[in-house]
C-alpha positions as a Python dict, from the first residue, in 0.01 Angstrom:
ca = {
    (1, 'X'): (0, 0, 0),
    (2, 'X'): (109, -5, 337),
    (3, 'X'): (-107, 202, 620),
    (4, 'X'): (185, 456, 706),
    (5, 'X'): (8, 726, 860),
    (6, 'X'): (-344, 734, 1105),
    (7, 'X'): (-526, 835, 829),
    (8, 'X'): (-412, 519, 628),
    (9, 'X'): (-459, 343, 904),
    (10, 'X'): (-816, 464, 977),
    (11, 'X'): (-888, 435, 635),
    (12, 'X'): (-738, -10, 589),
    (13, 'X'): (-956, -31, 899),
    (14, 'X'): (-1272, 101, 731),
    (15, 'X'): (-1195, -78, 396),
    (16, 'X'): (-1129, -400, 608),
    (17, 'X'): (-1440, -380, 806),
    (18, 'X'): (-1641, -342, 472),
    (19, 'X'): (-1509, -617, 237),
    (20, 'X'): (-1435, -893, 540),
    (21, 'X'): (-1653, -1041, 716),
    (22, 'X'): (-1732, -1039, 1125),
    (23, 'X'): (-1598, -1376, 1104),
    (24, 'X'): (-1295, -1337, 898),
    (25, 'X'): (-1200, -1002, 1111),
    (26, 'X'): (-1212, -1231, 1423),
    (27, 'X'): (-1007, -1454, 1321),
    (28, 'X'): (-785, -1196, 1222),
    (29, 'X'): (-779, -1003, 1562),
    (30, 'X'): (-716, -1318, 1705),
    (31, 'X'): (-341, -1348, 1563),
    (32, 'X'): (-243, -1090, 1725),
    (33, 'X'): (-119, -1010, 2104),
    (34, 'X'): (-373, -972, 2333),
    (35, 'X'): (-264, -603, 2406),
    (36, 'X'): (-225, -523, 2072),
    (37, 'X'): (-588, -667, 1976),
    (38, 'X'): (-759, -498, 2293),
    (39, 'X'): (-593, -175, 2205),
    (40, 'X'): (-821, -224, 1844),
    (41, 'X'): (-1131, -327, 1992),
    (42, 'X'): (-1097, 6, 2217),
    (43, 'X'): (-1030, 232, 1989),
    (44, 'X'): (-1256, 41, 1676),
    (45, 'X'): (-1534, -65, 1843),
    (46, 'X'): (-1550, 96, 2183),
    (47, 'X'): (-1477, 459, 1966),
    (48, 'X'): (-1241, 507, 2289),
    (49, 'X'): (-963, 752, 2224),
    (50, 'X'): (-597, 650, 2267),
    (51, 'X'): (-522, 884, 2581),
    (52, 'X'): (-855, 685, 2736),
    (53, 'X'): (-696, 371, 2631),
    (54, 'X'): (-422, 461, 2776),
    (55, 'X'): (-564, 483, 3113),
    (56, 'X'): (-792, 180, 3123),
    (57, 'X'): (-475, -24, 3012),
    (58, 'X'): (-213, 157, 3277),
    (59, 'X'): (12, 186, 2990),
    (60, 'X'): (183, 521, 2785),
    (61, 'X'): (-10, 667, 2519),
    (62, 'X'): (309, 565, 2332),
    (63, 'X'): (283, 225, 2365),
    (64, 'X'): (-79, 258, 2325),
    (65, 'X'): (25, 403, 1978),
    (66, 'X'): (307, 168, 1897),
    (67, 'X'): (24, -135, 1980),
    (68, 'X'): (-203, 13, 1704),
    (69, 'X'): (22, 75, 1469),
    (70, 'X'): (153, -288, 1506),
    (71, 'X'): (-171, -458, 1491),
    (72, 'X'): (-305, -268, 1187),
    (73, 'X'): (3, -390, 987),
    (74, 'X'): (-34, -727, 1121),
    (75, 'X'): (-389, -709, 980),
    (76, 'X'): (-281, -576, 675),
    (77, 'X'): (14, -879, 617),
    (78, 'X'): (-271, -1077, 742),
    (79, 'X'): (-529, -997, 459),
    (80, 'X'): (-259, -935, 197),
    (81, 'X'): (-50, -1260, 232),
    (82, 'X'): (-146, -1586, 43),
    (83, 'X'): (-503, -1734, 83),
    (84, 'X'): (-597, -1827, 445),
    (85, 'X'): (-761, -2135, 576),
}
């Protein structure tokens, strides 16, 4: 299933986090945009809040939101598509 809302989101995140490894999520945060990837390592890893994110980057909270969205479904085509080398 698709991560549609934050809860989904928060929730493919979690499930990611426990049944990847460090290695495999790094290479998977590495597809994406840089924006779009710091935006994840704020919010994931730094436990930053997207209005805080917001700041740090000069950007919207709207595109703040729009990049999170984004890179959580990348990560989810990512880990759902055909095996990766």
């Amino acid at each position: 299933m698709i991560p549609g809302d934050n809860k989904q989101r928060q929730a493919f995140w979690q499930q990611m986090m426990q049944q990847y490894t460090a290695a495999e999520v790094e290479k998977a945060l590495h597809t994406l945009p840089v924006e779009v990837e710091k935006v994840l390592r704020l919010y994931y890893f730094n436990a930053m809040s997207f209005s805080d994110i917001a700041d740090k980057m000069d950007r919207s909270i709207s595109v703040i939101y729009n990049h999170h969205n984004r890179g959580i479904y990348k990560l989810w085509q990512y880990f759902n598509q055909s095996p990766r080398s």
